[in-house]
FILUMTOR-407305 format. One record per residue: residue number from 0; residue in three letters; x, y, z of N, C-alpha, C, CB in turn. Coordinates in steps of 0.05 Angstrom, whole numbers, plus 5000, padded with zeros to 4 digits. Each point is the difference from the previous one (the first is absolute). Glycine has a CB too. Example, Ala and Ser with C-alpha at 12.3 -4.5 7.8 and 13.67 -1.06 7.14 Angstrom:
BEGIN
 resi resn n.xx n.yy n.zz ca.xx ca.yy ca.zz c.xx c.yy c.zz cb.xx cb.yy cb.zz
    0  ALA 5264 4886 5156  4982  5024  5000 5018 5024 5000  4962  4977  5025
    1  SER 5031 5044 4961  5016  5024  5001 4985 5022 5014  5024  4987  4957
//
This chain:
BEGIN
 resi resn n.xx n.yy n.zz ca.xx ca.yy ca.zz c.xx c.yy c.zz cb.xx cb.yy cb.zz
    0  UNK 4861 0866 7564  5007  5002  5028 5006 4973 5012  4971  5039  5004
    1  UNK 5011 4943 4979  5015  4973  5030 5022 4985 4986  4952  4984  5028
    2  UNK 5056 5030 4944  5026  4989  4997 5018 5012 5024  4994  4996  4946
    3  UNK 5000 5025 5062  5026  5014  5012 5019 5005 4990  4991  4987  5027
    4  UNK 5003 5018 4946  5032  5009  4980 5004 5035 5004  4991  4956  4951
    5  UNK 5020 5057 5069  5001  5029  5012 4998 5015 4975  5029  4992  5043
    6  UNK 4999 4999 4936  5010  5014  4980 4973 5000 4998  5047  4991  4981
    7  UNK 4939 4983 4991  4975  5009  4983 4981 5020 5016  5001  4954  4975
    8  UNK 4985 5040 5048  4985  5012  5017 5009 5031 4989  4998  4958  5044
    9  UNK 5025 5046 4964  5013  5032  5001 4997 5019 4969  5042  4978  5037
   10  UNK 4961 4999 4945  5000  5013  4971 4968 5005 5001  5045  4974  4970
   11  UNK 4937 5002 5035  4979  5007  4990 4986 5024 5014  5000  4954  4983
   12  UNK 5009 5057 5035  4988  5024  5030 5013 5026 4980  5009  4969  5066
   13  UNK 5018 5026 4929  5002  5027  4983 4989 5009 4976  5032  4994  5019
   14  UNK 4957 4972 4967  4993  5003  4977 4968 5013 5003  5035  4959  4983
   15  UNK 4955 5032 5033  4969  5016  5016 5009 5033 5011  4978  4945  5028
   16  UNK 5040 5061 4979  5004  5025  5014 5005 5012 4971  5021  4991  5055
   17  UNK 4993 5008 4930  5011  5023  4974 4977 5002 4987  5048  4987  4989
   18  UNK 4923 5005 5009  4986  4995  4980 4984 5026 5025  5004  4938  4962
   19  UNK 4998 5092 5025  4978  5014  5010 4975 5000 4993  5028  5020  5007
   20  UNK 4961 4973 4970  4973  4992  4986 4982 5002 5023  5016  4967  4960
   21  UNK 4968 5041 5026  4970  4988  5023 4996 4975 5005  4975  5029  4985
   22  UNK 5026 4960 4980  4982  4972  5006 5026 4981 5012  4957  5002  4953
   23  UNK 5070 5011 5055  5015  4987  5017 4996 5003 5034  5029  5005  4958
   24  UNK 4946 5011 5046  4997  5007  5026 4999 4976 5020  4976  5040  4982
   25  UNK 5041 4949 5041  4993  4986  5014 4967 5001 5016  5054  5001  4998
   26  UNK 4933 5011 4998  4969  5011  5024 4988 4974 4971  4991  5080  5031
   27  UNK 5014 4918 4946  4981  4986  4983 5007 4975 4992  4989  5040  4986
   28  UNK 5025 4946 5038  5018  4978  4999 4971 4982 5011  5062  5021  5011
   29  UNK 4935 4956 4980  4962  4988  4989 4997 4984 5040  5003  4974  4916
   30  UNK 4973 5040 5088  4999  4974  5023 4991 4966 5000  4989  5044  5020
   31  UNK 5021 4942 4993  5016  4977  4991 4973 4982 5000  5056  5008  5022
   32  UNK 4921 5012 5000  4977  4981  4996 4979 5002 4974  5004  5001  5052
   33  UNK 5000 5008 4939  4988  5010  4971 5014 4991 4974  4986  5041  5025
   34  UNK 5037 4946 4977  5019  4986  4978 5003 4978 5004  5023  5030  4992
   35  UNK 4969 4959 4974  5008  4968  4994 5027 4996 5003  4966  4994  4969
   36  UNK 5047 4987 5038  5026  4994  4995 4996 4970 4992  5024  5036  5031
   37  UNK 4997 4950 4952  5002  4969  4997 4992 4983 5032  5044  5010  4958
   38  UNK 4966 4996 5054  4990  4985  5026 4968 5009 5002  5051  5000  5029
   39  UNK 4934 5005 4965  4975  5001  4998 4981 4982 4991  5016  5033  5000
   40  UNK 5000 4960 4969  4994  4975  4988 4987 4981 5009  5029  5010  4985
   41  UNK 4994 4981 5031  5001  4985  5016 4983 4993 5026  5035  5012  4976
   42  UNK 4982 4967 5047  4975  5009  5020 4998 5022 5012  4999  4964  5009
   43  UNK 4974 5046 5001  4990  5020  5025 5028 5001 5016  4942  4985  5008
   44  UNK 5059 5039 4989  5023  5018  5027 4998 4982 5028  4988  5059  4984
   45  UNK 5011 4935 5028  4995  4990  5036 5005 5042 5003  5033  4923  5021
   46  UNK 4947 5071 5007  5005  5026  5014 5020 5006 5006  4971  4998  5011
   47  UNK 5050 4990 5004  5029  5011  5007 5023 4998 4971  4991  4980  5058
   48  UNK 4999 5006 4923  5021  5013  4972 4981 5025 4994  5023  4950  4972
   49  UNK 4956 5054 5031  4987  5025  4985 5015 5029 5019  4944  4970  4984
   50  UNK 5058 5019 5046  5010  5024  5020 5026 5009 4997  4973  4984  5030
   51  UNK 5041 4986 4959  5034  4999  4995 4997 5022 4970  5020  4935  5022
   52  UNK 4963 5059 4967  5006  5024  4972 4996 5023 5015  4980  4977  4954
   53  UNK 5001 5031 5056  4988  5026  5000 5024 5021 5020  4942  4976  4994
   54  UNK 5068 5002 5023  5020  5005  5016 5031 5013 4988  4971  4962  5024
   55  UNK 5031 5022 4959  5031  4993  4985 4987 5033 4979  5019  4920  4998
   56  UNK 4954 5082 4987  5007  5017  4980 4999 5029 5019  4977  4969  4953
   57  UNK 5007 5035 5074  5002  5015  5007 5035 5006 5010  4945  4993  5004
   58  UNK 5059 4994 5011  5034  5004  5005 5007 5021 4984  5014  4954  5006
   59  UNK 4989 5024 4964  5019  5018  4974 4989 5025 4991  5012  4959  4980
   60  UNK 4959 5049 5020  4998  5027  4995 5000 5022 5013  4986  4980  4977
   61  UNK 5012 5004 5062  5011  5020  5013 5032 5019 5001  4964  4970  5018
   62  UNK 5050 5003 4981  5027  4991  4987 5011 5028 4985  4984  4944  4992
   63  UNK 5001 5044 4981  5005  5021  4982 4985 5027 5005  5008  4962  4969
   64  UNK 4978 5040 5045  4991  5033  5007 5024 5009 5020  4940  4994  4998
   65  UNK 5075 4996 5019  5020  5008  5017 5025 4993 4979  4975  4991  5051
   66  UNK 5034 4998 4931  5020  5001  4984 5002 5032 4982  4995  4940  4999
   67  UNK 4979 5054 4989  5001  5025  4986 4994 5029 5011  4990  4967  4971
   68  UNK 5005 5035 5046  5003  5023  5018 5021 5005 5015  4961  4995  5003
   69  UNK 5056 4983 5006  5030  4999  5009 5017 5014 4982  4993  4957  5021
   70  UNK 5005 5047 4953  5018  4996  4975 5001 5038 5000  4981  4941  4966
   71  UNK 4993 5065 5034  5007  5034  5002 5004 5010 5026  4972  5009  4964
   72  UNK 5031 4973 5051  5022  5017  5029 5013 4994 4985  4995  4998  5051
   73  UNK 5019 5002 4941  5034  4995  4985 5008 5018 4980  4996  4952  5004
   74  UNK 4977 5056 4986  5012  5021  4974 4984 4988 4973  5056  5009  5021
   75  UNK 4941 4963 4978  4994  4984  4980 4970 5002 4993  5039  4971  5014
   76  UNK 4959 5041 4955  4974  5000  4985 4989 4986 4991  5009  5024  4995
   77  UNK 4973 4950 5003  4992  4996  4979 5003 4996 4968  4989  5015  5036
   78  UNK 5020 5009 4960  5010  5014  4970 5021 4994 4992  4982  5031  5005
   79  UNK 5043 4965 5025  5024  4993  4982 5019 5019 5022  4978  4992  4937
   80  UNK 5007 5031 5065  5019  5032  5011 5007 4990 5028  4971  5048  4975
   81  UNK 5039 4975 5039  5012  4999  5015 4991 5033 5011  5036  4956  4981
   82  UNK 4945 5041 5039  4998  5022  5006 5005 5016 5029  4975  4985  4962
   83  UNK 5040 5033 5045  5011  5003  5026 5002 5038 4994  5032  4939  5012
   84  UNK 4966 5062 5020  5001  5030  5003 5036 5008 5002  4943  5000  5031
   85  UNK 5054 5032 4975  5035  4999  5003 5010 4991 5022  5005  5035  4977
   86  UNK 4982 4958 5038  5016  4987  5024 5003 4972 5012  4990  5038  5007
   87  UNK 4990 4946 4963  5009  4975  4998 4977 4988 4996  5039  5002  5024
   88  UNK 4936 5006 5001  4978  4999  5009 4985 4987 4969  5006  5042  5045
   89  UNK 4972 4938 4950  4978  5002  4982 4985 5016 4997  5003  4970  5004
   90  UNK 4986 5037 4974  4974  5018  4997 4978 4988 5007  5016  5023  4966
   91  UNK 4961 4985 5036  4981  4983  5016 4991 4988 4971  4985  5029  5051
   92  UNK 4994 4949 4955  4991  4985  4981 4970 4993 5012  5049  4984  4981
   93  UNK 4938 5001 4989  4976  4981  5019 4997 4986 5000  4982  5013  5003
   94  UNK 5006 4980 5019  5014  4966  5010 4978 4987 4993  5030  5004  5044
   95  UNK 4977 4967 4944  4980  4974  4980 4991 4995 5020  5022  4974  4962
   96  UNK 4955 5016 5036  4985  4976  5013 4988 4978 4985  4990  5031  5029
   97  UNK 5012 4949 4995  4993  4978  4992 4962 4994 5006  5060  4985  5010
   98  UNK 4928 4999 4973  4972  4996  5004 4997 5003 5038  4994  4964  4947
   99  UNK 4982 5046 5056  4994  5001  5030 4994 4978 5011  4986  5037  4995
  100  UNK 5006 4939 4985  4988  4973  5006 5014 4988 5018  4982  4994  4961
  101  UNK 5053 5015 5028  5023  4981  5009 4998 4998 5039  5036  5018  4948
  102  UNK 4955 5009 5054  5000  5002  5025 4986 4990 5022  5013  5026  4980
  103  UNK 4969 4964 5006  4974  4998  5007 5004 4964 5008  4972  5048  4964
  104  UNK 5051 4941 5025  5003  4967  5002 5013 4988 5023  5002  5001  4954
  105  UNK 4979 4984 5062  5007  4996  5023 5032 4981 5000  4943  5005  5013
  106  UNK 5063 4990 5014  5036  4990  4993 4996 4972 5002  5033  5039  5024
  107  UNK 4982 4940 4968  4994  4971  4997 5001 4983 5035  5026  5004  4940
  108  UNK 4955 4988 5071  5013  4980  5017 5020 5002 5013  4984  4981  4977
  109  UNK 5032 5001 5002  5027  4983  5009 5013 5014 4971  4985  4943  5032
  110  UNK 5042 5052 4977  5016  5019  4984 5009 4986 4973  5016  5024  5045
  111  UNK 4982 4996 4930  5007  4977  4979 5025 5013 4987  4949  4978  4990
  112  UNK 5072 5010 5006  5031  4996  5003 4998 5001 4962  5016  4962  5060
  113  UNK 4987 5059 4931  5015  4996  4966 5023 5006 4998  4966  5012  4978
  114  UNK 5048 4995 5041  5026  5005  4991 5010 5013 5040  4988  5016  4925
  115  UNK 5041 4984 5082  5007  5006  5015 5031 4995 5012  4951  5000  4997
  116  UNK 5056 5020 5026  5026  5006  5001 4994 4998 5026  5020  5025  4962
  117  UNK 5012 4971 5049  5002  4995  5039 4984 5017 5009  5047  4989  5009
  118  UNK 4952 5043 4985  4985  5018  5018 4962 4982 5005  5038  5056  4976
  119  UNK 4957 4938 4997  4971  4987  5002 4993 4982 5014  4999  5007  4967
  120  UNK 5022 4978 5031  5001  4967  5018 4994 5003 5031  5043  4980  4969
  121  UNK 4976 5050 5035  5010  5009  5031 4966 5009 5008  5065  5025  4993
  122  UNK 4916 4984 4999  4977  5016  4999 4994 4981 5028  4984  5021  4941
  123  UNK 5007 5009 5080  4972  4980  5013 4972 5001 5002  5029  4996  5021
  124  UNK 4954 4994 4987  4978  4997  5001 4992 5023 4998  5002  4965  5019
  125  UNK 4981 5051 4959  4987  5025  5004 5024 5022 4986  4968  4983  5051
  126  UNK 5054 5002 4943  5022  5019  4976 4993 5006 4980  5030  4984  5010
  127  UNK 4964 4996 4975  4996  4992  4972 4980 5021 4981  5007  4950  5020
  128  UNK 5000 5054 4952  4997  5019  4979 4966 5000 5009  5045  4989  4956
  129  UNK 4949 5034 5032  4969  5005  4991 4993 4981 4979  5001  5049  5011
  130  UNK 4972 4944 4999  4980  4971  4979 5022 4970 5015  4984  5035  4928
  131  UNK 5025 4968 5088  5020  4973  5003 5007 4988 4995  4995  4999  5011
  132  UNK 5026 5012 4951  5007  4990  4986 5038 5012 5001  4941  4992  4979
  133  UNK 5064 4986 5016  5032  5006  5008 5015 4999 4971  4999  4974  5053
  134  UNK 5015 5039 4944  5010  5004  4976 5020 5025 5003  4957  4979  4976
  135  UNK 5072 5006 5019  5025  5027  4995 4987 5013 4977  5050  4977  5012
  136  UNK 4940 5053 4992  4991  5019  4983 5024 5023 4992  4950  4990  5023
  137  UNK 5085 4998 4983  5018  5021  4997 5006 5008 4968  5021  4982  5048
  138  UNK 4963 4993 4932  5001  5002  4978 4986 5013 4984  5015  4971  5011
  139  UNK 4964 5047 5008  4983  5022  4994 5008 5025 4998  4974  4976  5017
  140  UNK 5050 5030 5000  5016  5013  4998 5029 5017 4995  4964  4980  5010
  141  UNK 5030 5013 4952  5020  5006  4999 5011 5025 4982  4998  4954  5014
  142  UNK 5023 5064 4982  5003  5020  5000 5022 4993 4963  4989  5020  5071
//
């Protein structure tokens, strides 16, 4: 994500959406306070990088719970199919969720900028994404 490379972003969202598996379920995507990562190693988090993670991972799996639920309004399975009634309409489906935790993460402060376009810049006071993390997410959506 803070490359902001749309394309990669986009392959890797489809490459998560085609995988119907369980153990591909976004709900079992790890919470971020319970995982080592290399920056751990290292020094102690400060409180506002620990908020900037919790913030940034909630984003993306909200993200991806509205990507992948977007995908079957459209017709688009999971599986590959293409499923639509005769009048064009989708068949119903069920809709993923993402861990409940995500929701549960308060929004940052001050706003933290990984990526962005004029509409973001234009934002005013009290606009700005849920968790107050700014990030073109159009690369989440793609078809």
């Amino acid at each position: 994500m803070c490359a902001a490379d749309d394309a990669i972003i986009g392959y890797y969202t489809e490459y998560l959406f085609f995988r119907p598996e369980p153990e591909w379920s976004i709900d079992l995507i790890a919470d971020p306070r319970t995982i080592e990562t290399d920056t751990d190693i290292g020094p102690t988090l400060t409180e506002q990088e620990m908020a900037e993670r919790l913030a940034v991972m909630a984003w993306l799996v909200v993200s991806l719970e509205e990507s992948f639920n977007w995908r079957p309004k459209l017709g688009l399975r999971r599986n590959g199919t293409v499923e639509e009634n005769r009048d064009g309409t989708p068949v119903p489906w069920t809709p993923v969720h993402c861990p409940s935790r995500a929701h549960e993460i308060p929004a940052l402060s001050e706003r933290l900028i990984l990526s962005h376009n004029r509409y973001d810049l234009n934002r005013q006071p009290g606009e700005t994404t849920r968790y107050n993390v700014i990030f073109n997410g159009t690369s989440l959506r793609t078809v």
